[in-house]
C-alpha positions in Angstrom: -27.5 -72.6 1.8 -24.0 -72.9 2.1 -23.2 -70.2 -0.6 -25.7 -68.4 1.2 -23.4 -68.4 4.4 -20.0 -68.0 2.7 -21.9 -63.8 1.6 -22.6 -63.6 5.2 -19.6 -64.9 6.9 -18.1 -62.8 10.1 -14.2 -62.2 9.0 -12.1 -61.4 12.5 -9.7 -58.3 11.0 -6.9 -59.9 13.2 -7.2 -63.4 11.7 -6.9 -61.9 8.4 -3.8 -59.5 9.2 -2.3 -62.3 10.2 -2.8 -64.4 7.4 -1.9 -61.5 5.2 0.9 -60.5 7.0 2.5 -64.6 6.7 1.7 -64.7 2.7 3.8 -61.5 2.7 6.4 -62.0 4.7 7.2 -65.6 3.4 6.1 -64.8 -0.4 3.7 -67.8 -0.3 1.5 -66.4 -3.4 2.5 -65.1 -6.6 0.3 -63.7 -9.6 -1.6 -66.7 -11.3 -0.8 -69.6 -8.8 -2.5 -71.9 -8.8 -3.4 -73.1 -4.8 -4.4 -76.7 -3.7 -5.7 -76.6 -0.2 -5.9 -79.9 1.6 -9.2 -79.8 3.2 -9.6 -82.2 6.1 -13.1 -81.0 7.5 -11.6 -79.7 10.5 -11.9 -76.3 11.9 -8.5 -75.4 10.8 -9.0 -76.7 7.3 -12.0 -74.8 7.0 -11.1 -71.6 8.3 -8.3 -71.2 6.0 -10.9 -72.1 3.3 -12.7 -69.3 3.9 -9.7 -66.9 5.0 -8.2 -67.6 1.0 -11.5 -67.4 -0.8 -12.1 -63.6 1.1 -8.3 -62.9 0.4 -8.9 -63.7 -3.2 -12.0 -61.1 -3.3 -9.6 -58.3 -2.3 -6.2 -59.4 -3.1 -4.3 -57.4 -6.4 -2.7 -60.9 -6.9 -4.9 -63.0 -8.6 -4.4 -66.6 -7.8 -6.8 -69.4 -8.3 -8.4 -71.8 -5.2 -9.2 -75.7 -5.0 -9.3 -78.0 -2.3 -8.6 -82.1 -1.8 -10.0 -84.4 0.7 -8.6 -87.5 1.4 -11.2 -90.4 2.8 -8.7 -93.4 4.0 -12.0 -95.3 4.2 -12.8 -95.4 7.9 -15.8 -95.8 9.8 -14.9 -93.0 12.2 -14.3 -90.5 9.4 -16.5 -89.4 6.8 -15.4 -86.3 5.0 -18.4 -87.3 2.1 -20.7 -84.1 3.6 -17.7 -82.2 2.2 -18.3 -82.8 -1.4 -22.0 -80.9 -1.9 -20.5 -78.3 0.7 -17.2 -77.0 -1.2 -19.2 -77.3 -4.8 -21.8 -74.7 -3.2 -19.3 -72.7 -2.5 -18.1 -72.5 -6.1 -14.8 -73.9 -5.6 -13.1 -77.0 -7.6 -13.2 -79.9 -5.5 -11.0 -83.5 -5.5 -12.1 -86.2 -3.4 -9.6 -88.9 -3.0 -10.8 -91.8 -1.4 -8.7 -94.6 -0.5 -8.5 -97.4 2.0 -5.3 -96.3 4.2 -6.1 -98.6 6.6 -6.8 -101.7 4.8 -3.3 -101.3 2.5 -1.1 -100.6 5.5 -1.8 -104.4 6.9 0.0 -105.1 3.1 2.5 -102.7 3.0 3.5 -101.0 6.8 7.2 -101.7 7.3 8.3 -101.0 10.8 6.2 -97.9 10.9 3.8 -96.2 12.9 0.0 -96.6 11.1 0.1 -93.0 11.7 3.0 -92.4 10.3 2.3 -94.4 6.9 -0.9 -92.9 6.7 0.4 -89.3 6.5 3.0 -90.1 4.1 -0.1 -91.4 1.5 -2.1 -88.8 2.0 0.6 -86.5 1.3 1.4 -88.5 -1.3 -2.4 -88.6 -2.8 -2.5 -84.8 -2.3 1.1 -84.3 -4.2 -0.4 -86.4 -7.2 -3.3 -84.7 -7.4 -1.2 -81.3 -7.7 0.8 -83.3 -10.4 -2.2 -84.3 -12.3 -4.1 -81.0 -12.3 -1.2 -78.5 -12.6 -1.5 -77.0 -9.1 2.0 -75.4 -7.9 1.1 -75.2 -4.5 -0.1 -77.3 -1.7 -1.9 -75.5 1.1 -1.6 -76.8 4.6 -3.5 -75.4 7.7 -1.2 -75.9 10.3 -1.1 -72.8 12.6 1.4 -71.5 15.8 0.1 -74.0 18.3 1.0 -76.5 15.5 4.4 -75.3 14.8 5.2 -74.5 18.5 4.1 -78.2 19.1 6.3 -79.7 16.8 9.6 -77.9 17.9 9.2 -78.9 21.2 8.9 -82.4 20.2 11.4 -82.2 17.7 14.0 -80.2 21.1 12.6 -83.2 23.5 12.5 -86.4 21.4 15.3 -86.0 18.7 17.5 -83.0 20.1 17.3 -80.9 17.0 16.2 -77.4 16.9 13.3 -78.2 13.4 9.4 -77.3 13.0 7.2 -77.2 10.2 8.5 -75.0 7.7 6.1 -71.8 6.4 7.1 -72.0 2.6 9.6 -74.6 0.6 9.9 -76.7 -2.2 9.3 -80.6 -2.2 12.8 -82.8 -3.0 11.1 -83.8 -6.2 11.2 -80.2 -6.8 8.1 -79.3 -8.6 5.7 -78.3 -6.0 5.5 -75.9 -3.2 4.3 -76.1 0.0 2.7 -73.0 2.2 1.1 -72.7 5.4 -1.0 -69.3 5.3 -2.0 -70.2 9.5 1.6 -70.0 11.0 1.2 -66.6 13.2 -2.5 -68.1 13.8 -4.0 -69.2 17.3 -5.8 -72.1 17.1 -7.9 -70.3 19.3 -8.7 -68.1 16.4 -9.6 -70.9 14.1 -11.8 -72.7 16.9 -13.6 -69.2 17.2 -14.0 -68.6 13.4 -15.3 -72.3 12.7 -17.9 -71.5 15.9 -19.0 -67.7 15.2 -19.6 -68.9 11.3 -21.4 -72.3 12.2 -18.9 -73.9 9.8 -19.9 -77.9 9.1 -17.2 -79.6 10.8 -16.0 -82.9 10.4 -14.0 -84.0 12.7 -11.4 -86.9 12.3 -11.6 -89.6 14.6 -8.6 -92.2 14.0 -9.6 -94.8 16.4 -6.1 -95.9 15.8 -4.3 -92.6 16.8 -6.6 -92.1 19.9 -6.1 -95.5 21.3 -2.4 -95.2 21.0 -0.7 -92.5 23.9 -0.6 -88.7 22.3 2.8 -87.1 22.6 1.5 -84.3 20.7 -1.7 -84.2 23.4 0.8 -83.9 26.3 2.9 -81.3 24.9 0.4 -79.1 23.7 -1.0 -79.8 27.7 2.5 -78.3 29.2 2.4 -75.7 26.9 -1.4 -74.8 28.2 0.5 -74.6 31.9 3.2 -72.4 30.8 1.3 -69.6 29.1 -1.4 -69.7 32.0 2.4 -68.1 33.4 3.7 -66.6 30.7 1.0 -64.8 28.9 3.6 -63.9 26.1 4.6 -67.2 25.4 3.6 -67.9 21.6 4.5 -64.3 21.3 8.3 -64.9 22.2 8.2 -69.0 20.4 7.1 -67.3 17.1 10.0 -64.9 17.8 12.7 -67.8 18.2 11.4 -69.3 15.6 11.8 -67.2 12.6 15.5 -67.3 10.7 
């Protein structure tokens, strides 16, 4: 069934200029790379899925594709539907499962759960490059993503930083790429929708208990392009070198 819908998927030519037009302009692929893509379930997650397996179809460069899902364990997310999903599609698939939760009562030193908890996955999702000779971690963030996180970066810590679109790790052995950056969210939310993707959403009952920073900027950002109609136009702008 689900290889089935991958031959009839519904590609939006925009979505995929624009995720051609950020692999180009920040050299994120070369000829025989070999791409991990940290699948979370999410629409994001799973758009780029898609996005890189159609790229890879009509792309000169060859490159090869797997994905990685991390379960921290949780009752409020199960990423398991995932595994008989991403094998349909033909694609190599690493599930890591780990209880995240459980080992930060042992080991969280004066930190956020949240912010532990993104350090080991990224941690699980380096090794799992490491162990299976992948040179590249994919991440799905997109522009709301990256307009999000310089605001809070401007507000909170006075420093002009966002995600970054391509770099090395400091261990130095691993790249890291986000195909999504002059992506919508919008455009991933309609992609997951129009395809009837299998989304699995992640429910941290710790993070949505807790007040969202993120929530409330990406709120005042809402208000400002209801004004300016331009606005992600002109953040992606002051955000390029």
């Amino acid at each position: 069934k689900s290889l089935k819908l991958y031959k009839s998927m519904i590609y939006d030519k925009k979505l995929l200029k624009l995720v051609g037009l950020a692999i180009k302009e920040w050299r994120m692929i070369s000829e025989g790379d070999r791409l991990l893509l940290g699948l979370s379930g999410g629409k994001d997650s799973m758009c780029l899925l898609h996005v890189l397996l159609e790229m890879q179809k009509r792309s000169p460069i060859k490159f090869q594709l797997s994905c990685a899902t991390v379960d921290p364990q949780t009752e409020s997310y199960d990423p398991s539907p995932l595994i008989s999903y991403v094998q349909s599609l033909g694609v190599t698939y690493h599930y890591l499962s780990e209880p995240i939760v459980e080992l930060a009562k042992t080991k969280l030193l004066g930190d956020s759960l949240c912010a532990f908890c993104s350090r080991f996955k990224r941690g699980l999702l380096y090794s799992c490059c490491r162990n299976f000779n992948y040179n590249k971690l994919v991440l799905a963030q997109h522009l709301d993503d990256l307009a999000e996180s310089f605001l809070m970066s401007v507000l909170h810590n006075g420093q002009l930083r966002t995600m970054k679109a391509n770099y090395v790790i400091d261990a130095m052995d691993l790249n890291v790429i986000r195909p999504l950056i002059y992506v919508r969210e919008h455009q991933t939310k309609h992609f997951s929708i129009t395809n009837h993707l299998p989304i699995i959403n992640e429910n941290c009952p710790v993070c949505f208990e807790q007040p969202k920073e993120r929530a409330r900027i990406k709120q005042l950002l809402k208000q400002e392009e209801y004004i300016v109609p331009n606005l992600y136009y002109n953040l992606k702008h002051s955000l390029l070198p």
